[in-house]
PDBQT receptor file of N, H, CA, C and O in Angstrom, charges set to zero:
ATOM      1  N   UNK A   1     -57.481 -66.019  28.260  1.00  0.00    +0.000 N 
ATOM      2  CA  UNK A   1     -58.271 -65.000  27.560  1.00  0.00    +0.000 C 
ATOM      3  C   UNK A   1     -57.409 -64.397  26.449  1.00  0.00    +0.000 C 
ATOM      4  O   UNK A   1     -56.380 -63.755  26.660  1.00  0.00    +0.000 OA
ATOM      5  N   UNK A   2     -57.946 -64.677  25.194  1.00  0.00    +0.000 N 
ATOM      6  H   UNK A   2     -58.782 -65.199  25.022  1.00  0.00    +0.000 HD
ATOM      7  CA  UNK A   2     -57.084 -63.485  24.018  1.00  0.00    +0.000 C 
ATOM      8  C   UNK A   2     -56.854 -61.997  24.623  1.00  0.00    +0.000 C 
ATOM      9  O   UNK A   2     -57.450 -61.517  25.588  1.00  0.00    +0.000 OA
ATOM     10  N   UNK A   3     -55.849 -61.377  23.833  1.00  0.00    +0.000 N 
ATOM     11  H   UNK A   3     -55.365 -61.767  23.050  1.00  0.00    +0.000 HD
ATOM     12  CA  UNK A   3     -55.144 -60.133  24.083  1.00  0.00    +0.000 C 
ATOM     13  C   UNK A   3     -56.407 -59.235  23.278  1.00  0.00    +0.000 C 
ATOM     14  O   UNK A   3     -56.615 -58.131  23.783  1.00  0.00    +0.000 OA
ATOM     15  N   UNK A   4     -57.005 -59.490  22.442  1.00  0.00    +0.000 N 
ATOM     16  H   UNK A   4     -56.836 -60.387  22.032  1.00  0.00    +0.000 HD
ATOM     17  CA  UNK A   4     -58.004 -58.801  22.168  1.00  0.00    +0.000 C 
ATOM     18  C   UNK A   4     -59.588 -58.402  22.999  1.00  0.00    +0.000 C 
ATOM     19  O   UNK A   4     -60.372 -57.454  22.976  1.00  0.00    +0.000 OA
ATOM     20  N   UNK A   5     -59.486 -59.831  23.757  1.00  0.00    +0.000 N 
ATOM     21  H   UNK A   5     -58.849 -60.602  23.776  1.00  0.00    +0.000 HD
ATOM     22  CA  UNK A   5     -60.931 -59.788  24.501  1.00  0.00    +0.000 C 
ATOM     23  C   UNK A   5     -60.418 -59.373  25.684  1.00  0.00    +0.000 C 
ATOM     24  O   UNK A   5     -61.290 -58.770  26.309  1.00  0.00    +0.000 OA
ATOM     25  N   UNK A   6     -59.292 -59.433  26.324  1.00  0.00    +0.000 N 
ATOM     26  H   UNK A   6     -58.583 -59.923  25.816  1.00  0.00    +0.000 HD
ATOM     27  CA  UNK A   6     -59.149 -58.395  27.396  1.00  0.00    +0.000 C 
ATOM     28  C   UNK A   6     -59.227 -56.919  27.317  1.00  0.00    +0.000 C 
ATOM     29  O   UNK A   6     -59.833 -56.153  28.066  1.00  0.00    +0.000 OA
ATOM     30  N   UNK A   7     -58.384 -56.614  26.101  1.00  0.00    +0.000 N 
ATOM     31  H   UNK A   7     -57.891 -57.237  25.493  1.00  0.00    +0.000 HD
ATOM     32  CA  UNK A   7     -57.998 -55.159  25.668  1.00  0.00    +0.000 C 
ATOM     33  C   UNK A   7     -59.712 -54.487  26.215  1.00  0.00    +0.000 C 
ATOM     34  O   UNK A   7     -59.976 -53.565  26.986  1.00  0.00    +0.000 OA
ATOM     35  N   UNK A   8     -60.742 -55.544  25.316  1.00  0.00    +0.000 N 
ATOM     36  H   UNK A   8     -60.528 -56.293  24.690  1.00  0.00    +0.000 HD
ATOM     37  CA  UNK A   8     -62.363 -54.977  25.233  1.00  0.00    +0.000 C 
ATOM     38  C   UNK A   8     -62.416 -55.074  26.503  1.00  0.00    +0.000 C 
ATOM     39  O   UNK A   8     -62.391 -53.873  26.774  1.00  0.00    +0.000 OA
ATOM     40  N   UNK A   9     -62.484 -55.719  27.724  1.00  0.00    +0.000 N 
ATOM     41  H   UNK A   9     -62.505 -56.695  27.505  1.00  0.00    +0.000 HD
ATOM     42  CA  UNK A   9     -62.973 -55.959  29.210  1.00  0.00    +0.000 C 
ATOM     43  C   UNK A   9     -62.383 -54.372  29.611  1.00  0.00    +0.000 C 
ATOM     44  O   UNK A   9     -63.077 -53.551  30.210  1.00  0.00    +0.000 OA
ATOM     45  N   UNK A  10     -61.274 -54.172  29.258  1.00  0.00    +0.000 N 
ATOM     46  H   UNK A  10     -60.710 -54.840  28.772  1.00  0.00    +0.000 HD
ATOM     47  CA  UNK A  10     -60.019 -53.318  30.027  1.00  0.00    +0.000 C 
ATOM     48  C   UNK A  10     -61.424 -51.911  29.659  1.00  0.00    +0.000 C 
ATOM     49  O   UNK A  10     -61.940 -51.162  30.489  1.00  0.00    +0.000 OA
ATOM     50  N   UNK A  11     -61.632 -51.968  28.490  1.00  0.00    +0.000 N 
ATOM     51  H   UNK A  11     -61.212 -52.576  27.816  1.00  0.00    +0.000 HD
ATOM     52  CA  UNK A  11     -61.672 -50.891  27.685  1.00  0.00    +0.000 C 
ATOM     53  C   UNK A  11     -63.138 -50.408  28.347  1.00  0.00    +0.000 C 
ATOM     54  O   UNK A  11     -63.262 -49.248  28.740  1.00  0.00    +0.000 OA
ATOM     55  N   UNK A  12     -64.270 -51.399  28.448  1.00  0.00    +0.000 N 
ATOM     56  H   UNK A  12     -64.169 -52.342  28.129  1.00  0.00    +0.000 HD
ATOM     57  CA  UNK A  12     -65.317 -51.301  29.114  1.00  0.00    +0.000 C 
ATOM     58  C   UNK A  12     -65.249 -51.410  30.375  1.00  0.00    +0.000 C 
ATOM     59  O   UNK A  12     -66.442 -51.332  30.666  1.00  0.00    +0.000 OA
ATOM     60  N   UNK A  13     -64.655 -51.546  31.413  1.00  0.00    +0.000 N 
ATOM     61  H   UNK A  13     -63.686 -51.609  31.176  1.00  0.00    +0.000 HD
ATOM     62  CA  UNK A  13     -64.083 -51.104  32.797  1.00  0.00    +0.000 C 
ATOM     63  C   UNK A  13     -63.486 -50.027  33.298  1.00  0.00    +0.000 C 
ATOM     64  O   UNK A  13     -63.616 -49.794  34.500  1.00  0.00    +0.000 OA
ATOM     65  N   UNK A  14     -62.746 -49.198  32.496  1.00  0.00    +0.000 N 
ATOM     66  H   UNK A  14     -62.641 -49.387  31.520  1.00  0.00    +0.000 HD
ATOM     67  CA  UNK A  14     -62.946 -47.795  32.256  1.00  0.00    +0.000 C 
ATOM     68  C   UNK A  14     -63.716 -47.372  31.933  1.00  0.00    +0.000 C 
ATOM     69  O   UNK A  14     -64.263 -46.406  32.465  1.00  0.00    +0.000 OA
ATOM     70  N   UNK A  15     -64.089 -47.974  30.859  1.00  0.00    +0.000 N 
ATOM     71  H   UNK A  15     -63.645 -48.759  30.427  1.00  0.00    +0.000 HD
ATOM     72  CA  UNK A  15     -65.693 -46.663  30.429  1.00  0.00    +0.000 C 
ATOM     73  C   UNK A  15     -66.717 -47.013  31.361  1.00  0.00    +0.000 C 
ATOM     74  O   UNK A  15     -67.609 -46.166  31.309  1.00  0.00    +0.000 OA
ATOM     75  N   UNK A  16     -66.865 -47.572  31.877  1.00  0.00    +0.000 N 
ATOM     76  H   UNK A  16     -66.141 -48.261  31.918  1.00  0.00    +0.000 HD
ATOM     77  CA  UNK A  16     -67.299 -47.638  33.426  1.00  0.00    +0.000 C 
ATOM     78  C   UNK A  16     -67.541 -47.230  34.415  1.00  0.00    +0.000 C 
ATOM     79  O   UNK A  16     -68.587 -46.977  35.014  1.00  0.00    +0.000 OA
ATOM     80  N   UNK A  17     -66.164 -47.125  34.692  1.00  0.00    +0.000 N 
ATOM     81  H   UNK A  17     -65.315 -47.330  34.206  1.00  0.00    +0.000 HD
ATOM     82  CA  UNK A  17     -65.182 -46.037  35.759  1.00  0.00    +0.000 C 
ATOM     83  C   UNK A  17     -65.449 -44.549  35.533  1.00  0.00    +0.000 C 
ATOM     84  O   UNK A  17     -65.572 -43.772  36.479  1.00  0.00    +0.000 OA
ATOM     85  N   UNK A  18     -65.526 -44.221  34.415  1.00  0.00    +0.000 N 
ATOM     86  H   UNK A  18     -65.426 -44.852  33.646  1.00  0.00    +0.000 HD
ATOM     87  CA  UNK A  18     -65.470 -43.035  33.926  1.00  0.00    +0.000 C 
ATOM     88  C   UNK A  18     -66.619 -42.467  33.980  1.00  0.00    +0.000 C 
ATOM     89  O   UNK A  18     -66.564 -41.243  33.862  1.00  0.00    +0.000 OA
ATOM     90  N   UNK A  19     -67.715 -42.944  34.126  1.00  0.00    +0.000 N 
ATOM     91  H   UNK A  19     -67.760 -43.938  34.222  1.00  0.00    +0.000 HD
ATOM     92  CA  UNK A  19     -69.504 -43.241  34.154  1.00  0.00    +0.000 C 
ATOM     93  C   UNK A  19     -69.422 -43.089  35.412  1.00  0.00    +0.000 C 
ATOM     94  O   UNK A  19     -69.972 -42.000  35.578  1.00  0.00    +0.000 OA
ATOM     95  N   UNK A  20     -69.098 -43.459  36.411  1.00  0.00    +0.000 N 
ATOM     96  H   UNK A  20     -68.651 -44.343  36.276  1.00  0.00    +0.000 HD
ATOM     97  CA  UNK A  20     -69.538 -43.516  37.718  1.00  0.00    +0.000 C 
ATOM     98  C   UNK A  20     -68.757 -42.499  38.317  1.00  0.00    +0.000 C 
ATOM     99  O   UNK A  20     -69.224 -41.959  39.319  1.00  0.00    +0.000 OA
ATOM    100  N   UNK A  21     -67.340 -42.035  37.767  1.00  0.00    +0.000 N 
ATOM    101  H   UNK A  21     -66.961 -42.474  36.952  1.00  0.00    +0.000 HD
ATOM    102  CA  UNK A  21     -66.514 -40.955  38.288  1.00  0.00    +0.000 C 
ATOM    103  C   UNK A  21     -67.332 -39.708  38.061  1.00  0.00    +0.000 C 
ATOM    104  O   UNK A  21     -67.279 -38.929  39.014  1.00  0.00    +0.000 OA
ATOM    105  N   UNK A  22     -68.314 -39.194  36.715  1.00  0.00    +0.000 N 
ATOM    106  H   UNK A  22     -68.357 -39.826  35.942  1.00  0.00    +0.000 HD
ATOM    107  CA  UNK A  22     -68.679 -38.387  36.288  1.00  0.00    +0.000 C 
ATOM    108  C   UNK A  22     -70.068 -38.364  37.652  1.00  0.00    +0.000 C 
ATOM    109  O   UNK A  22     -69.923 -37.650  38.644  1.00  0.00    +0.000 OA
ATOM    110  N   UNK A  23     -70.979 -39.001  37.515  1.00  0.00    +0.000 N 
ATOM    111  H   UNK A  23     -71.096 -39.582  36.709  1.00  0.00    +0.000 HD
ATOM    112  CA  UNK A  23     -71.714 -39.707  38.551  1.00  0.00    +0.000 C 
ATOM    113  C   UNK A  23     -71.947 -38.667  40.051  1.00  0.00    +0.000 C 
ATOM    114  O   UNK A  23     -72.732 -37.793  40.422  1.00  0.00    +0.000 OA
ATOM    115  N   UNK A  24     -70.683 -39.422  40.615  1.00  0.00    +0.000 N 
ATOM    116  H   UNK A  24     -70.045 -40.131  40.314  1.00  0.00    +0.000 HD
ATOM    117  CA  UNK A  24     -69.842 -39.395  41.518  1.00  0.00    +0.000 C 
ATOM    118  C   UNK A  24     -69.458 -37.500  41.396  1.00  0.00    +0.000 C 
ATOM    119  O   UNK A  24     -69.797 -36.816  42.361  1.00  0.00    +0.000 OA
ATOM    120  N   UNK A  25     -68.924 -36.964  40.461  1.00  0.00    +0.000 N 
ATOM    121  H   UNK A  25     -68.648 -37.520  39.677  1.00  0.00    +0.000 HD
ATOM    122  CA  UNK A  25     -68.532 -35.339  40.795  1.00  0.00    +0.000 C 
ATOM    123  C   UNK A  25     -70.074 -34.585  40.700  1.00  0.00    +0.000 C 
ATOM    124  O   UNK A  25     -70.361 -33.591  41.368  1.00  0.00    +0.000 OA
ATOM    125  N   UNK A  26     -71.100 -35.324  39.641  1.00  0.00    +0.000 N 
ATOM    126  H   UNK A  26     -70.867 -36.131  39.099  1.00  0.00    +0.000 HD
ATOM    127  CA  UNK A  26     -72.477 -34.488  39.707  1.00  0.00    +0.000 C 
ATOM    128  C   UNK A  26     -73.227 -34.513  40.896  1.00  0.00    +0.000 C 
ATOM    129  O   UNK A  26     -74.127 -33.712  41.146  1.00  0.00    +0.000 OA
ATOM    130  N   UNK A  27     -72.830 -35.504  41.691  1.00  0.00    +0.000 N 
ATOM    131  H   UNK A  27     -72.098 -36.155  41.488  1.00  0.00    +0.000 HD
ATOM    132  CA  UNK A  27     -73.601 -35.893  43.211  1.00  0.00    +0.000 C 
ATOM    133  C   UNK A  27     -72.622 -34.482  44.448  1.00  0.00    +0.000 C 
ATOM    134  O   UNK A  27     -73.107 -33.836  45.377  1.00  0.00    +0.000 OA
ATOM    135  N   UNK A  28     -71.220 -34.473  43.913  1.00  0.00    +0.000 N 
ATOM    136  H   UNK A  28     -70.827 -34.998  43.158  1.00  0.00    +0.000 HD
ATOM    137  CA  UNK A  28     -70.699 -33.674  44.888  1.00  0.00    +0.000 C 
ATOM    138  C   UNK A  28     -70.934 -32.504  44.937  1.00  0.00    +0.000 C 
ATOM    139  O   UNK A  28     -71.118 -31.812  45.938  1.00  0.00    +0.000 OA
ATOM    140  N   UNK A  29     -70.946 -32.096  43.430  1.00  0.00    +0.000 N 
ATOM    141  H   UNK A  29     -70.797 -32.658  42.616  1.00  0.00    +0.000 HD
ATOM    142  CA  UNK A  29     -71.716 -30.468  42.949  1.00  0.00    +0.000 C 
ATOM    143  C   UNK A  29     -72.743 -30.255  43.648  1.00  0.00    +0.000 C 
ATOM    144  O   UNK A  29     -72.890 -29.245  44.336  1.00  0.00    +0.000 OA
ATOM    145  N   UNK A  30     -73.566 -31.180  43.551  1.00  0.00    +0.000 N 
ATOM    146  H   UNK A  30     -73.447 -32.001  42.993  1.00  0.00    +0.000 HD
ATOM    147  CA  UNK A  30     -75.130 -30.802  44.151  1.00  0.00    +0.000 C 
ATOM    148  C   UNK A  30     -74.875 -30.722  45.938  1.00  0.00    +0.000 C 
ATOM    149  O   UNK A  30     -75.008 -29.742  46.670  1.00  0.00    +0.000 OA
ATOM    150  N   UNK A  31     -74.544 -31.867  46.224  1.00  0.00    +0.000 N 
ATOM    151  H   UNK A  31     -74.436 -32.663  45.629  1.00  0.00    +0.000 HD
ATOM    152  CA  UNK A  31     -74.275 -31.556  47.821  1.00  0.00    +0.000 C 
ATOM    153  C   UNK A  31     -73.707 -30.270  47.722  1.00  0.00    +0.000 C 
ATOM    154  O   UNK A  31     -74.402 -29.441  48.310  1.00  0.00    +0.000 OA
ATOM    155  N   UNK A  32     -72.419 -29.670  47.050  1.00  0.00    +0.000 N 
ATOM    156  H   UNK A  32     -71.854 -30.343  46.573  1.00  0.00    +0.000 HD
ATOM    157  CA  UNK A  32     -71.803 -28.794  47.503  1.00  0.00    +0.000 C 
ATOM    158  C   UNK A  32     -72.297 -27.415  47.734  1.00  0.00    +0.000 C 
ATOM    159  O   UNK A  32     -71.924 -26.562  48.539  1.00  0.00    +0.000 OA
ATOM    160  N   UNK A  33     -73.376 -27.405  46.684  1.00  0.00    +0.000 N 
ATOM    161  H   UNK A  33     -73.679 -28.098  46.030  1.00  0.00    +0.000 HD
ATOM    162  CA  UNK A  33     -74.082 -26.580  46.059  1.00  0.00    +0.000 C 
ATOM    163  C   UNK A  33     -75.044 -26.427  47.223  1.00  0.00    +0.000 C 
ATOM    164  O   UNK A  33     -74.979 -25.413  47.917  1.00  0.00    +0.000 OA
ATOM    165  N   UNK A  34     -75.941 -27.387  47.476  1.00  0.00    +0.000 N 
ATOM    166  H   UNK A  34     -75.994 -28.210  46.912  1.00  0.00    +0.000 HD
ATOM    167  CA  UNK A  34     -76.942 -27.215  48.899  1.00  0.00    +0.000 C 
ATOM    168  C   UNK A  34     -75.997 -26.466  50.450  1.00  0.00    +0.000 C 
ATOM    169  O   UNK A  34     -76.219 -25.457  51.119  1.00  0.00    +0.000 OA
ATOM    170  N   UNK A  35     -74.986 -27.476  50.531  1.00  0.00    +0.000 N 
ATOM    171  H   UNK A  35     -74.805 -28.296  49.988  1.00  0.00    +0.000 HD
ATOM    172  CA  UNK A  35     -74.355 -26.843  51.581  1.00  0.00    +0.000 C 
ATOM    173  C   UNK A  35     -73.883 -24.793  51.450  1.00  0.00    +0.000 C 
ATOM    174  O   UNK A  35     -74.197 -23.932  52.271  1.00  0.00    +0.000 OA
ATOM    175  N   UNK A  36     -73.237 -24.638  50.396  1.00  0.00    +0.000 N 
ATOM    176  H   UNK A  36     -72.983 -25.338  49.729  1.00  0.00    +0.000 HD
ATOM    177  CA  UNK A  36     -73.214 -23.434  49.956  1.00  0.00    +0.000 C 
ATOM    178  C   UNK A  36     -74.643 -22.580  50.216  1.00  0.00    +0.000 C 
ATOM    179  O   UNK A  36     -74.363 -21.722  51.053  1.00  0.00    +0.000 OA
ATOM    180  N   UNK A  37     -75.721 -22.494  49.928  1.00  0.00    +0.000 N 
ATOM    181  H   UNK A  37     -75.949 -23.190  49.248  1.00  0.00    +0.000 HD
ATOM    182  CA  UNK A  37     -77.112 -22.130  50.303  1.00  0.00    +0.000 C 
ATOM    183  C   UNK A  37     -77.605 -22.173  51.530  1.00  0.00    +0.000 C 
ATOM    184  O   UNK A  37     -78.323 -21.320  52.051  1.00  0.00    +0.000 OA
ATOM    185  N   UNK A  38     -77.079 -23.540  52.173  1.00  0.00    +0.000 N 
ATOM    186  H   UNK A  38     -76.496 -24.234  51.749  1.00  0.00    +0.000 HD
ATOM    187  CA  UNK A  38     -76.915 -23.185  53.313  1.00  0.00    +0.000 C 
ATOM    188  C   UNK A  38     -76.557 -22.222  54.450  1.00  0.00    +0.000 C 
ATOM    189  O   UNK A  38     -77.109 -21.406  55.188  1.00  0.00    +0.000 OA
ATOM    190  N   UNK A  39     -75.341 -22.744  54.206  1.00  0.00    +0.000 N 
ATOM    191  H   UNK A  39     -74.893 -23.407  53.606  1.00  0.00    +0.000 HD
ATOM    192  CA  UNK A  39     -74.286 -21.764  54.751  1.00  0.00    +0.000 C 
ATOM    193  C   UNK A  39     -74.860 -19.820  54.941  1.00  0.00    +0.000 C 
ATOM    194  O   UNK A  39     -75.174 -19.195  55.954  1.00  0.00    +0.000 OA
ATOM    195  N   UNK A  40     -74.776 -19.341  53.336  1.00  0.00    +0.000 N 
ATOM    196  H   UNK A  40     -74.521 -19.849  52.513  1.00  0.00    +0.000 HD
ATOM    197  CA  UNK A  40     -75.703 -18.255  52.789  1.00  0.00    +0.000 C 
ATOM    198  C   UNK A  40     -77.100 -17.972  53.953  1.00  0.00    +0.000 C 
ATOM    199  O   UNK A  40     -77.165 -17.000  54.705  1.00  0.00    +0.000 OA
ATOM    200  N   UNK A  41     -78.028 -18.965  53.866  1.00  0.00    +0.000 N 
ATOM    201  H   UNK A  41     -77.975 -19.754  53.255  1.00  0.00    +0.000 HD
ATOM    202  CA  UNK A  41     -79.297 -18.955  54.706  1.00  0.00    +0.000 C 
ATOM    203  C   UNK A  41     -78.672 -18.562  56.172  1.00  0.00    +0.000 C 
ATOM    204  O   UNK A  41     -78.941 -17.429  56.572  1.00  0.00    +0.000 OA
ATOM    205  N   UNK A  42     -77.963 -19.292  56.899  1.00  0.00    +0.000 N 
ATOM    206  H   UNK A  42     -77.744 -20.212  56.573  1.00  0.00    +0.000 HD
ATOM    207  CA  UNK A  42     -77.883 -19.378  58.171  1.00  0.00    +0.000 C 
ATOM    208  C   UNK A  42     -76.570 -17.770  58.524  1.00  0.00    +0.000 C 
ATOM    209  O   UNK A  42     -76.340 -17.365  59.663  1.00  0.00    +0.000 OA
ATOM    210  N   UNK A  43     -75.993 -17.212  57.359  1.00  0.00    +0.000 N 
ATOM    211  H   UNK A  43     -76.181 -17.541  56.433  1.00  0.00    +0.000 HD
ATOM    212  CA  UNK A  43     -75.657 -16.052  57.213  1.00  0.00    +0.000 C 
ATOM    213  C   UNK A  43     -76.912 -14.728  57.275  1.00  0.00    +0.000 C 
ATOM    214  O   UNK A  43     -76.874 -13.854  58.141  1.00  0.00    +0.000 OA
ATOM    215  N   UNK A  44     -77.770 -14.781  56.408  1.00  0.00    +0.000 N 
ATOM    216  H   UNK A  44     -77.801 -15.491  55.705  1.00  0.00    +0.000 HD
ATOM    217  CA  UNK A  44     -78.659 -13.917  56.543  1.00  0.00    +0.000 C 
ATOM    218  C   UNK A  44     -79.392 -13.964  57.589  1.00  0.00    +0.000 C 
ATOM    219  O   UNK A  44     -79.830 -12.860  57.912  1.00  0.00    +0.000 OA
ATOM    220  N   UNK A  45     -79.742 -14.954  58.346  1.00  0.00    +0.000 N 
ATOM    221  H   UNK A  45     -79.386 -15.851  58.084  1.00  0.00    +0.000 HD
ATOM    222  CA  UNK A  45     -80.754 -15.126  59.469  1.00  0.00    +0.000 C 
ATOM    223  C   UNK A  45     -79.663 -14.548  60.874  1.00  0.00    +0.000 C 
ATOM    224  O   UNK A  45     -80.066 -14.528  62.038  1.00  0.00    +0.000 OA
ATOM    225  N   UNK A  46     -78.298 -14.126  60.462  1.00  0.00    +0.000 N 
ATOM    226  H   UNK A  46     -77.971 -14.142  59.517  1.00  0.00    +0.000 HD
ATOM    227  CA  UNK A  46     -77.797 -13.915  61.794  1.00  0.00    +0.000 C 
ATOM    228  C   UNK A  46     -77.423 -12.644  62.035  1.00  0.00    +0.000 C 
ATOM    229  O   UNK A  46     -76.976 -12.331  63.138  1.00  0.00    +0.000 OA
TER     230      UNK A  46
């Protein structure tokens, strides 16, 4: 493989990565976020 057409593979495999990392922290927010409300709910009810 040329040093150029890897550099591009490399380059789009991160930007990738970086797509699914972002992904990946908006999915944890939201869980974290429900659990937090949670938590809150089962505070007021006690």
């Amino acid at each position: 493989m040329l040093k150029l057409e890897k550099q591009i593979e490399i380059g789009r495999e991160a930007h990738r990565r970086r797509l699914e990392a972002r992904r990946l922290s908006e999915e944890a927010d939201k869980v974290l976020e429900e659990a937090q409300a949670e938590i809150e709910r089962m505070i007021d009810y006690s």
